[in-house]
mmCIF file of the N, C-alpha and C atoms, coordinates in Angstrom:
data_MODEL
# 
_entry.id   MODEL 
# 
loop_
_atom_site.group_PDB 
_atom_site.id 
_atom_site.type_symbol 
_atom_site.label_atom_id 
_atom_site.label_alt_id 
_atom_site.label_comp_id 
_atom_site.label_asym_id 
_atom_site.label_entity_id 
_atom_site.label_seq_id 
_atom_site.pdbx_PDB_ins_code 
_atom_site.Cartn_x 
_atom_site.Cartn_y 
_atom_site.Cartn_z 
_atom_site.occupancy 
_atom_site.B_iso_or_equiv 
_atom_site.pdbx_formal_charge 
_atom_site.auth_seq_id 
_atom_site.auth_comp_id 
_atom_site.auth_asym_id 
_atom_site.auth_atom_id 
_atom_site.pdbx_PDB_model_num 
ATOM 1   N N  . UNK A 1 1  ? -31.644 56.235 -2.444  1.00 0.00 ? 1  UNK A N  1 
ATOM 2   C CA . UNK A 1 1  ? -30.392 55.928 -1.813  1.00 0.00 ? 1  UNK A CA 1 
ATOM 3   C C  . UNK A 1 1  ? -29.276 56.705 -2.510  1.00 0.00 ? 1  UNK A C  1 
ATOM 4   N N  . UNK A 1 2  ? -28.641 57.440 -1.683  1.00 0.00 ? 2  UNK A N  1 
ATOM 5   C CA . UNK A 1 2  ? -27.337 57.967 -1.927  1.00 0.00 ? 2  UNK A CA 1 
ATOM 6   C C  . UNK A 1 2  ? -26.234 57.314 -2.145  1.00 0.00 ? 2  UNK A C  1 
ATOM 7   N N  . UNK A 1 3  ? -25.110 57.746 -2.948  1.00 0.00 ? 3  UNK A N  1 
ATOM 8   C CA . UNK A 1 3  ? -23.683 57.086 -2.805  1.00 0.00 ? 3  UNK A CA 1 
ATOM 9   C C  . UNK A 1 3  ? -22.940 58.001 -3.222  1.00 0.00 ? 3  UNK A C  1 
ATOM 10  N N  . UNK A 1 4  ? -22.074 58.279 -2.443  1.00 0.00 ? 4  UNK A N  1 
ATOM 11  C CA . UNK A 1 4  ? -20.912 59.164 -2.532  1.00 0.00 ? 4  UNK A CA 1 
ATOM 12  C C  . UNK A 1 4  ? -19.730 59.044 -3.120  1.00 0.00 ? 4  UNK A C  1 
ATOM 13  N N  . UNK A 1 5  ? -19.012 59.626 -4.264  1.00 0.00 ? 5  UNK A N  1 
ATOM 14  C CA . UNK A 1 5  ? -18.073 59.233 -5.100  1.00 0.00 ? 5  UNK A CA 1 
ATOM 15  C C  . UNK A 1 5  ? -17.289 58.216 -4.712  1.00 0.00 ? 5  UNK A C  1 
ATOM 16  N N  . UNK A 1 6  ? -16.964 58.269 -3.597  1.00 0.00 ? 6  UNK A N  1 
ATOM 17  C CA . UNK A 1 6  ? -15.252 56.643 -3.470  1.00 0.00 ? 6  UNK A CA 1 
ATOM 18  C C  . UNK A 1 6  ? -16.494 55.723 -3.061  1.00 0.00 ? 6  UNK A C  1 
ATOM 19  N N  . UNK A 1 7  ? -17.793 55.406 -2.600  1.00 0.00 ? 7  UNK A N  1 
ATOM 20  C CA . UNK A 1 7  ? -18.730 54.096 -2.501  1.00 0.00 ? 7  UNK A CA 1 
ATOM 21  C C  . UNK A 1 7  ? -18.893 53.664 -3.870  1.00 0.00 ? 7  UNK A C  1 
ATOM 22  N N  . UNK A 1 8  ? -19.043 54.983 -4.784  1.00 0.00 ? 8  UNK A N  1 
ATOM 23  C CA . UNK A 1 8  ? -19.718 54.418 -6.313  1.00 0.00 ? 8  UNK A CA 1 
ATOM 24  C C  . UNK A 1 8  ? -18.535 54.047 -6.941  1.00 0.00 ? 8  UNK A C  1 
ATOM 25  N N  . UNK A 1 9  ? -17.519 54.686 -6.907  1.00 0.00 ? 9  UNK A N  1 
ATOM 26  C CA . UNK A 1 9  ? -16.081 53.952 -7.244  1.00 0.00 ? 9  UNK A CA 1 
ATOM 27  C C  . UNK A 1 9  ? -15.771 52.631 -6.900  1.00 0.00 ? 9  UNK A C  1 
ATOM 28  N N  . UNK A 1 10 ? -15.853 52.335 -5.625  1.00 0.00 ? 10 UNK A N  1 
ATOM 29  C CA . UNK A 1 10 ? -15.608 50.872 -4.671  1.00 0.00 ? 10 UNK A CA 1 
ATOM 30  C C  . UNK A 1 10 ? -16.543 49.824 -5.709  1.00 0.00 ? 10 UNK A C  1 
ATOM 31  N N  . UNK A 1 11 ? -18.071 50.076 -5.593  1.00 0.00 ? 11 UNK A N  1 
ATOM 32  C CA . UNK A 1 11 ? -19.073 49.712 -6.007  1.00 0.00 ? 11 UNK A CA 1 
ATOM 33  C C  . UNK A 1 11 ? -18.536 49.055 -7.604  1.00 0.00 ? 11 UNK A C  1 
ATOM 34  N N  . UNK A 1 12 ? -17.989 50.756 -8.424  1.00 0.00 ? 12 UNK A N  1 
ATOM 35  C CA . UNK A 1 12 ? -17.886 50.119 -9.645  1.00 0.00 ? 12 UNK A CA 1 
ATOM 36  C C  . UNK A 1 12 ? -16.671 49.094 -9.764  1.00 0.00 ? 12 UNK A C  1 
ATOM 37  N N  . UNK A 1 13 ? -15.793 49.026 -9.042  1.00 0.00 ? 13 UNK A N  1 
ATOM 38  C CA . UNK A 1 13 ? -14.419 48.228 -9.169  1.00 0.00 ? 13 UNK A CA 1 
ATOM 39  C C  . UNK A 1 13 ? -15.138 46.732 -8.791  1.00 0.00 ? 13 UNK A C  1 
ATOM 40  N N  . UNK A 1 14 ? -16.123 46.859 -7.735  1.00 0.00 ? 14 UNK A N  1 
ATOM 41  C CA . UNK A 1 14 ? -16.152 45.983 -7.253  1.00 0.00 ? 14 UNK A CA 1 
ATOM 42  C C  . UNK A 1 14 ? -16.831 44.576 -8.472  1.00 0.00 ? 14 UNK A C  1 
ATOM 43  N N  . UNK A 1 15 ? -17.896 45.380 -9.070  1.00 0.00 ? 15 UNK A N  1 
ATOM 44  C CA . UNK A 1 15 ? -18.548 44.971 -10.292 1.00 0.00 ? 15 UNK A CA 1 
ATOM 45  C C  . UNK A 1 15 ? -17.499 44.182 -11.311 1.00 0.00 ? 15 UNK A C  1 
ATOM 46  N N  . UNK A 1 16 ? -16.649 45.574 -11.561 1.00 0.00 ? 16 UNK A N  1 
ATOM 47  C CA . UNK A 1 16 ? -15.580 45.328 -12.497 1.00 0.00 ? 16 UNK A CA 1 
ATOM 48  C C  . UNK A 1 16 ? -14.714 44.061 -12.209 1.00 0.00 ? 16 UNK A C  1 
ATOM 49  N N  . UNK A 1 17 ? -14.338 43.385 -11.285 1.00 0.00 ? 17 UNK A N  1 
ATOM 50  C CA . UNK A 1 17 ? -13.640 42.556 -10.367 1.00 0.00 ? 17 UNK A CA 1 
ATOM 51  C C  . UNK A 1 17 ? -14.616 41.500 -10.774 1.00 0.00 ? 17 UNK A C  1 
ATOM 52  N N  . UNK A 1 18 ? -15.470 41.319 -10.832 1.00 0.00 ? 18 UNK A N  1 
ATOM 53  C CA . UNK A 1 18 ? -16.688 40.188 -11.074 1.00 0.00 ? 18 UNK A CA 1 
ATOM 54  C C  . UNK A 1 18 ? -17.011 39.669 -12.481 1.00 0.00 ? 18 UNK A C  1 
ATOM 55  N N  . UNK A 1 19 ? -16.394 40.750 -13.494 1.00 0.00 ? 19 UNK A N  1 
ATOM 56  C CA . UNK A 1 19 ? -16.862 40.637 -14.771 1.00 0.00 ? 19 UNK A CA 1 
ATOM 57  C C  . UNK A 1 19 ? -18.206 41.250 -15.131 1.00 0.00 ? 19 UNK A C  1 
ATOM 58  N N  . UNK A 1 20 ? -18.776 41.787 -14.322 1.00 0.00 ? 20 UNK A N  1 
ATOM 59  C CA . UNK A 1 20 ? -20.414 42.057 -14.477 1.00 0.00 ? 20 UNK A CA 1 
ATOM 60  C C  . UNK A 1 20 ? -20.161 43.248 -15.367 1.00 0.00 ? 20 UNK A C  1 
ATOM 61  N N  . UNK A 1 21 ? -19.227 44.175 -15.468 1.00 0.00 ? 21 UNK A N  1 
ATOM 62  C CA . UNK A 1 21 ? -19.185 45.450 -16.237 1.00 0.00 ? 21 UNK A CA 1 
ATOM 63  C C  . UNK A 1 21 ? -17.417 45.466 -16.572 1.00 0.00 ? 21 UNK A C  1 
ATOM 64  N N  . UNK A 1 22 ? -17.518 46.820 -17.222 1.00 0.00 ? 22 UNK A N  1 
ATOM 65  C CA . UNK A 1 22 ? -16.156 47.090 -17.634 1.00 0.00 ? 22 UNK A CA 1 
ATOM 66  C C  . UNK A 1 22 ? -15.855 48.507 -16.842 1.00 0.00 ? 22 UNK A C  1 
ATOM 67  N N  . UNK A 1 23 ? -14.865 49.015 -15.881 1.00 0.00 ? 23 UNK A N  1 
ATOM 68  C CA . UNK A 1 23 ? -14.645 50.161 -15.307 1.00 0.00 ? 23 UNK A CA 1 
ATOM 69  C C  . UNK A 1 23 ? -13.337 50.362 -15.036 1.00 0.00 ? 23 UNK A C  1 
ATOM 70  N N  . UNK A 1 24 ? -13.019 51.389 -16.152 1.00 0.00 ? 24 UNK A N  1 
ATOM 71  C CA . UNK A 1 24 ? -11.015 51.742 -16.188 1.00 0.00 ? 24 UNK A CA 1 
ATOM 72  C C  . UNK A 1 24 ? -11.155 52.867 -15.686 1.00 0.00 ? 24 UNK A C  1 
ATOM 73  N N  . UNK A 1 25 ? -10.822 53.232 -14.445 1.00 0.00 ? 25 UNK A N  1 
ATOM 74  C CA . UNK A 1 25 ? -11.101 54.546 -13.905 1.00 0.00 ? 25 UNK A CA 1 
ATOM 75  C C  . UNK A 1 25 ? -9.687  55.341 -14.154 1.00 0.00 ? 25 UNK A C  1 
ATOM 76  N N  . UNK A 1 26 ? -8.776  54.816 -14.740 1.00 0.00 ? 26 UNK A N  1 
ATOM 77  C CA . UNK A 1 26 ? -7.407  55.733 -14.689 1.00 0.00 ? 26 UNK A CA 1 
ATOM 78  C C  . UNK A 1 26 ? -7.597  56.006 -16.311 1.00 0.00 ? 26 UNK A C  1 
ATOM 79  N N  . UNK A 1 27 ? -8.589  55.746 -17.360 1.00 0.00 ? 27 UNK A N  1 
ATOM 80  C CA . UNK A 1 27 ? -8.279  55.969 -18.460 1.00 0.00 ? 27 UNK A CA 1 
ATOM 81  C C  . UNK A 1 27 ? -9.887  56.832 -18.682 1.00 0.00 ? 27 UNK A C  1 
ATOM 82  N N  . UNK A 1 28 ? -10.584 56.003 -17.969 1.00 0.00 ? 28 UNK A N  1 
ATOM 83  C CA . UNK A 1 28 ? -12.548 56.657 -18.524 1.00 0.00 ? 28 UNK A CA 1 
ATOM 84  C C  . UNK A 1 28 ? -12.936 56.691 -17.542 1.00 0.00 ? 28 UNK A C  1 
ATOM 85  N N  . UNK A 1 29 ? -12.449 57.527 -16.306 1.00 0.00 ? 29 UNK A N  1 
ATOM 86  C CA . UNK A 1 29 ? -13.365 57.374 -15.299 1.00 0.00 ? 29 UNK A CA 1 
ATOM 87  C C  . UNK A 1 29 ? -15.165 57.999 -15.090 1.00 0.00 ? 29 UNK A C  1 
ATOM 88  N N  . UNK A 1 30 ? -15.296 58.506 -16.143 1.00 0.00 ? 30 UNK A N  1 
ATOM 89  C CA . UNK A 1 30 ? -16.444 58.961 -16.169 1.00 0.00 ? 30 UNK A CA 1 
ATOM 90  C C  . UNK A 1 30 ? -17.746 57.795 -17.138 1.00 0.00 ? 30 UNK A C  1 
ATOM 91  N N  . UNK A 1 31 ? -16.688 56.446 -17.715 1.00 0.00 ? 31 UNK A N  1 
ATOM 92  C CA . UNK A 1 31 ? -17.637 55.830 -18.799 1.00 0.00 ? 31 UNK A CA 1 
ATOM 93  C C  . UNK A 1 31 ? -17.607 54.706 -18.141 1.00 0.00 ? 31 UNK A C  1 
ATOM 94  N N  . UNK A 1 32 ? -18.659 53.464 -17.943 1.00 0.00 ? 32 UNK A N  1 
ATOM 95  C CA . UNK A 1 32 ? -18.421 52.363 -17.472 1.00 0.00 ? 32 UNK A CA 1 
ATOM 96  C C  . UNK A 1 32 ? -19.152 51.648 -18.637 1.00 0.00 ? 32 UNK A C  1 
ATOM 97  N N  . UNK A 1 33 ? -18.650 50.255 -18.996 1.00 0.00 ? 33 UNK A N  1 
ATOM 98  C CA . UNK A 1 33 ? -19.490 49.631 -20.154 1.00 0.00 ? 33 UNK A CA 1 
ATOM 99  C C  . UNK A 1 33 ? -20.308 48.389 -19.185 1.00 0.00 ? 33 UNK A C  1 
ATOM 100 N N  . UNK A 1 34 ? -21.363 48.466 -19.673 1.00 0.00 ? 34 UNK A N  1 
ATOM 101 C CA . UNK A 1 34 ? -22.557 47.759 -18.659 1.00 0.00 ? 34 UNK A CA 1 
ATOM 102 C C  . UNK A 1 34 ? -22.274 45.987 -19.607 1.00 0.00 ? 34 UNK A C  1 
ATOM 103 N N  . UNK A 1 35 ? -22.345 45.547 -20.753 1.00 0.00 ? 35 UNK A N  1 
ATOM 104 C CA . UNK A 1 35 ? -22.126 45.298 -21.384 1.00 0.00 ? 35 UNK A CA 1 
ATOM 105 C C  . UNK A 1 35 ? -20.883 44.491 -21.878 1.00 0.00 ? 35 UNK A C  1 
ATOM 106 N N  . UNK A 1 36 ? -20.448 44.097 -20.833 1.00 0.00 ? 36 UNK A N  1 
ATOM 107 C CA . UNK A 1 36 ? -18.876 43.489 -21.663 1.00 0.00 ? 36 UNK A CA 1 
ATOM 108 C C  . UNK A 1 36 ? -18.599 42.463 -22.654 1.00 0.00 ? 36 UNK A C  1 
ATOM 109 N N  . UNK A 1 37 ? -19.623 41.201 -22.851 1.00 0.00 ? 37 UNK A N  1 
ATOM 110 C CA . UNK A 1 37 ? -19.229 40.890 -23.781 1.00 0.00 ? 37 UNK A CA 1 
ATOM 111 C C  . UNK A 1 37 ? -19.637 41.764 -25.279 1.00 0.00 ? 37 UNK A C  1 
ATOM 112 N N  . UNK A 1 38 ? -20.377 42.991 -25.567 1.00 0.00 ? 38 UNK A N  1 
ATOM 113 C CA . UNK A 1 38 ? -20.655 43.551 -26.274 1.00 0.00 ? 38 UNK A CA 1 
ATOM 114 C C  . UNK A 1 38 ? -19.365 44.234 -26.852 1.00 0.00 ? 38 UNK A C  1 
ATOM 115 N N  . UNK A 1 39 ? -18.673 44.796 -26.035 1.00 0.00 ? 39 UNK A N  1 
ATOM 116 C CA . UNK A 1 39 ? -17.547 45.577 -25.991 1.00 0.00 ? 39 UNK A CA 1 
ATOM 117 C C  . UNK A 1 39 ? -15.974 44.654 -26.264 1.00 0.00 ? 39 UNK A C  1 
ATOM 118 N N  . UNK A 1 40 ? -16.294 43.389 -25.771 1.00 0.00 ? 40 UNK A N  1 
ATOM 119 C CA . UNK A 1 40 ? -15.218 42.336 -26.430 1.00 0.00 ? 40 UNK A CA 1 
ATOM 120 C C  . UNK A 1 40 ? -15.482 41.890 -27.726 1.00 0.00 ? 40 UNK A C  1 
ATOM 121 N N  . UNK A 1 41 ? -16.518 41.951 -28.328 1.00 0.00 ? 41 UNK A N  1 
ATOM 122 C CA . UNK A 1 41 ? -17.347 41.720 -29.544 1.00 0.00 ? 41 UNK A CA 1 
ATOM 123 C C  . UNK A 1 41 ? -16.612 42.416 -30.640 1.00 0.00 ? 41 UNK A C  1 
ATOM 124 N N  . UNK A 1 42 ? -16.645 43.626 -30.243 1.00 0.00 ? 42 UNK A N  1 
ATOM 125 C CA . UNK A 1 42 ? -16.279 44.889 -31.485 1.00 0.00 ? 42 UNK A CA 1 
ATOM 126 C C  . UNK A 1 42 ? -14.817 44.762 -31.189 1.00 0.00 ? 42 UNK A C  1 
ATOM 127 N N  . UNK A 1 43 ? -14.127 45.115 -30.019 1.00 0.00 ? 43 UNK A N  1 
ATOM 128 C CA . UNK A 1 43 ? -12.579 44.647 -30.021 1.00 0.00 ? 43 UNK A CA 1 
ATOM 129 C C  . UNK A 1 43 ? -12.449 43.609 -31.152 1.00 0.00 ? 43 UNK A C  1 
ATOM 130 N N  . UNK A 1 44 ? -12.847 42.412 -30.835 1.00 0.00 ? 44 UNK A N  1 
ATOM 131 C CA . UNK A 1 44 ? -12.203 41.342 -31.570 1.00 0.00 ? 44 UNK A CA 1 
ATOM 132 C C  . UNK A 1 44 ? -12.504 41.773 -33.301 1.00 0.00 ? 44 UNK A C  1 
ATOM 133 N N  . UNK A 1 45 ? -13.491 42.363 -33.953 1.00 0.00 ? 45 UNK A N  1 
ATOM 134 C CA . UNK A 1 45 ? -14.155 42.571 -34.616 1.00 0.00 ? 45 UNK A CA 1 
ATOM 135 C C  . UNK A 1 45 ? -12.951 43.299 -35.389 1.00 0.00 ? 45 UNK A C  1 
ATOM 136 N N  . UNK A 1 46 ? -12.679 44.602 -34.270 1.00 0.00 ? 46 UNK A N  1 
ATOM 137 C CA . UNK A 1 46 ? -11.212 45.355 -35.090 1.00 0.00 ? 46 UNK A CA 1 
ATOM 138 C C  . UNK A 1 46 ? -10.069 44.643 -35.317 1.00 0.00 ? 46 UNK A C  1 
ATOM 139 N N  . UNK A 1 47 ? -9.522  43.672 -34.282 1.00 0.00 ? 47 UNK A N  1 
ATOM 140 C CA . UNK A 1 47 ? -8.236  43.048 -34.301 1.00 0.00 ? 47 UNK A CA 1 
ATOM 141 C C  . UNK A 1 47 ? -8.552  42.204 -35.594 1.00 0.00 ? 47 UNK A C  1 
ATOM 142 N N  . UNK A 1 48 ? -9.827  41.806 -36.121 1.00 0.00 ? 48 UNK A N  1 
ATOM 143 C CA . UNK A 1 48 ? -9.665  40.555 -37.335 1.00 0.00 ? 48 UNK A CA 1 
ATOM 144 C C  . UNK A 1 48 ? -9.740  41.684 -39.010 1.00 0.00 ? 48 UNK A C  1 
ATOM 145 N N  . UNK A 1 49 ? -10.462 43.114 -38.081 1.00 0.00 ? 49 UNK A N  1 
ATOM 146 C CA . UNK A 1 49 ? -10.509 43.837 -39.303 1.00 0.00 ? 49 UNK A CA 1 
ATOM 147 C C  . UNK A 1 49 ? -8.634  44.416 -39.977 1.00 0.00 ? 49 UNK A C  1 
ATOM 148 N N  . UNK A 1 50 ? -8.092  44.550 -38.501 1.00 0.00 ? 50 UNK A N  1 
ATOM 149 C CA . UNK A 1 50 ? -6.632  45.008 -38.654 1.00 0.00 ? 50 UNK A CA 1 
ATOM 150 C C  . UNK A 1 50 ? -6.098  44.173 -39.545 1.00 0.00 ? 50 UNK A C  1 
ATOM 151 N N  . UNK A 1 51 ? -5.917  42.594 -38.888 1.00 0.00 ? 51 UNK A N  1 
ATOM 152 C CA . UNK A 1 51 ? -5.337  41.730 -39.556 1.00 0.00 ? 51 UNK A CA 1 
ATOM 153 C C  . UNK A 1 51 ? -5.797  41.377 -41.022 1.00 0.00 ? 51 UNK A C  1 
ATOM 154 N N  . UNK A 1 52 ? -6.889  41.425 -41.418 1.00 0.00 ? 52 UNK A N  1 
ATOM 155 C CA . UNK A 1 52 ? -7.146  41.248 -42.668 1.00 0.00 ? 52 UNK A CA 1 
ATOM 156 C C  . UNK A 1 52 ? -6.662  42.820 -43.819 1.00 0.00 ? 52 UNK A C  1 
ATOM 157 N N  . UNK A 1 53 ? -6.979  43.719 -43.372 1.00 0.00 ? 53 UNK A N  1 
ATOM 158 C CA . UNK A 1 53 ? -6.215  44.514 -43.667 1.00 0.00 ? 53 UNK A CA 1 
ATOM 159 C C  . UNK A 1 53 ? -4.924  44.457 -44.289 1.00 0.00 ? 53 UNK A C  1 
ATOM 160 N N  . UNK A 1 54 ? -4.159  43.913 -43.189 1.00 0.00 ? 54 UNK A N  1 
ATOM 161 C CA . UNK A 1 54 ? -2.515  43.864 -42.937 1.00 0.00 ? 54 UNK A CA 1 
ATOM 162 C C  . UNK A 1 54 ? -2.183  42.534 -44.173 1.00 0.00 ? 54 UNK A C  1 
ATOM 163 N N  . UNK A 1 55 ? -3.089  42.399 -43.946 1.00 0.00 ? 55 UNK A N  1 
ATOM 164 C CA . UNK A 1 55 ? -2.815  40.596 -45.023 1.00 0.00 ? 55 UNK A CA 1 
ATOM 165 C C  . UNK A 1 55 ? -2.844  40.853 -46.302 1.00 0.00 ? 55 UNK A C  1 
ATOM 166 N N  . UNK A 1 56 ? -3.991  42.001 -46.648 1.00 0.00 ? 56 UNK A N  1 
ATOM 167 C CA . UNK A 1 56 ? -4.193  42.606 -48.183 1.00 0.00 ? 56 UNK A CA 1 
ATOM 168 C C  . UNK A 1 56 ? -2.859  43.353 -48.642 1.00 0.00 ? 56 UNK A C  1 
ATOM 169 N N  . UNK A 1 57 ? -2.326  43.711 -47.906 1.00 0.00 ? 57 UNK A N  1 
ATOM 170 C CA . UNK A 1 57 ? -1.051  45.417 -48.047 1.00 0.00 ? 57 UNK A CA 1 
ATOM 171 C C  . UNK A 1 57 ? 0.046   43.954 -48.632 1.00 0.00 ? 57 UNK A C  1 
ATOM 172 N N  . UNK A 1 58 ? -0.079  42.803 -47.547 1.00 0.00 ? 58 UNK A N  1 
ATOM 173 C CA . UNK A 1 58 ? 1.121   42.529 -47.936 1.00 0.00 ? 58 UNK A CA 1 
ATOM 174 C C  . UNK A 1 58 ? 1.522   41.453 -49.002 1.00 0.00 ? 58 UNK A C  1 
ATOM 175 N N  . UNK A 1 59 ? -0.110  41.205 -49.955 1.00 0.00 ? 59 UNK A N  1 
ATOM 176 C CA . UNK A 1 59 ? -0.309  40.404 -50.674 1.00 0.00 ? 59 UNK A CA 1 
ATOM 177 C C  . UNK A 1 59 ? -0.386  41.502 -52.223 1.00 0.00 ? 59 UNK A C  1 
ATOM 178 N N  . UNK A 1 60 ? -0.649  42.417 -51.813 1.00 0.00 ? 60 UNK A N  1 
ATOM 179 C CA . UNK A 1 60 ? -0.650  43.606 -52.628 1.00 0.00 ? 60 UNK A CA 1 
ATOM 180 C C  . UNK A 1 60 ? 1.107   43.886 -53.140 1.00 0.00 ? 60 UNK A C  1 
ATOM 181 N N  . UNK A 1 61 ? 1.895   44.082 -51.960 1.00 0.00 ? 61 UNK A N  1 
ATOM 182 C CA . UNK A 1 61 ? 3.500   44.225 -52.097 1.00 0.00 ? 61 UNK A CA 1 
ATOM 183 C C  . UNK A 1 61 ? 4.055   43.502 -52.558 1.00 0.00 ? 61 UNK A C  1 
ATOM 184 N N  . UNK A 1 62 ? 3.426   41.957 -52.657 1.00 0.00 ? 62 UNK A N  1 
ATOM 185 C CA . UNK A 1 62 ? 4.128   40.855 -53.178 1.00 0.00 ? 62 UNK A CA 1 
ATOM 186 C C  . UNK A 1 62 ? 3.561   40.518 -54.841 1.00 0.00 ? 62 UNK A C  1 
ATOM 187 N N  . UNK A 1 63 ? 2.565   41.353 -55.302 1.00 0.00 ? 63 UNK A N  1 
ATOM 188 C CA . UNK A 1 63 ? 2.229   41.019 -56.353 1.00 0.00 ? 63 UNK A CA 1 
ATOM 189 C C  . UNK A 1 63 ? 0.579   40.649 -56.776 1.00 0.00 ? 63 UNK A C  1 
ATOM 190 N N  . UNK A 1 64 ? 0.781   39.603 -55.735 1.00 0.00 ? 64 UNK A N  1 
ATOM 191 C CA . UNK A 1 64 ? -0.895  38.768 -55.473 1.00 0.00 ? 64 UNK A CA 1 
ATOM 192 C C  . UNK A 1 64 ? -1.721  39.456 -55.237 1.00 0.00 ? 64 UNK A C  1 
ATOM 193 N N  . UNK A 1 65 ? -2.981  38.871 -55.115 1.00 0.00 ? 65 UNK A N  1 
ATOM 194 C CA . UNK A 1 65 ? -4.105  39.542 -55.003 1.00 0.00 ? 65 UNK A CA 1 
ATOM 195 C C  . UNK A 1 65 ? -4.190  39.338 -53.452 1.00 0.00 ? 65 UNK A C  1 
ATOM 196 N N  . UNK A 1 66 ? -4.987  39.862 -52.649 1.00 0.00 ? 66 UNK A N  1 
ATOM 197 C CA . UNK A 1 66 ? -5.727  39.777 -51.540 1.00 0.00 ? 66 UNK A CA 1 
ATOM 198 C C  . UNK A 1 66 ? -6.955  38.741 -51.461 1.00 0.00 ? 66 UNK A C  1 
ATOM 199 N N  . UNK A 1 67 ? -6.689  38.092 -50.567 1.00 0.00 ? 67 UNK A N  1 
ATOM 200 C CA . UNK A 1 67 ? -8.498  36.780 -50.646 1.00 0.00 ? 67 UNK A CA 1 
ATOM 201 C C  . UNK A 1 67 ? -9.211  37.555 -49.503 1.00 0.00 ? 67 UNK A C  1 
ATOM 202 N N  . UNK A 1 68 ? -10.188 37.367 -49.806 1.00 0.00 ? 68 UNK A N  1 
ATOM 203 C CA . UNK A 1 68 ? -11.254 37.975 -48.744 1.00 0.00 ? 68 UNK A CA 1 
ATOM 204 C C  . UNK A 1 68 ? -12.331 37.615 -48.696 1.00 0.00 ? 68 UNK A C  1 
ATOM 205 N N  . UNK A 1 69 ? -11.857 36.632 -46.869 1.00 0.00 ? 69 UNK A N  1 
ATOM 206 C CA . UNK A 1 69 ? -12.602 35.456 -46.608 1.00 0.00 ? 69 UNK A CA 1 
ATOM 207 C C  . UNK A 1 69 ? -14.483 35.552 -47.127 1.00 0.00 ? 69 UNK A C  1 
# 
């Protein structure tokens, strides 16, 4: 079975719309993540790595040590 670029587009939005995948066609239109809670996984993963980070710099500026959970 065939599908022609704007069906496989439709197709992938349509997915995307469902939660079944991840498909940003104005930023990756060539990457779709099959996978989404995998891909919310590592997001969150960075945002706690940022913040702990951010927590050391400013425990560092103040004198203190950094805890690390």
């Amino acid at each position: 079975m065939e599908m022609d670029d704007e069906s496989c587009g439709e197709a992938l939005n349509f997915f995307d719309s469902l939660n079944m995948l991840f498909y940003f066609p104005d930023i990756l239109p060539q990457l779709v993540f099959m996978e989404p809670q995998m891909l919310l996984d590592k997001v969150s993963e960075l945002v706690e790595e940022t913040y702990h980070m951010r927590q050391g710099r400013r425990a560092s500026r103040a004198g203190g040590e950094a805890e690390i959970p």
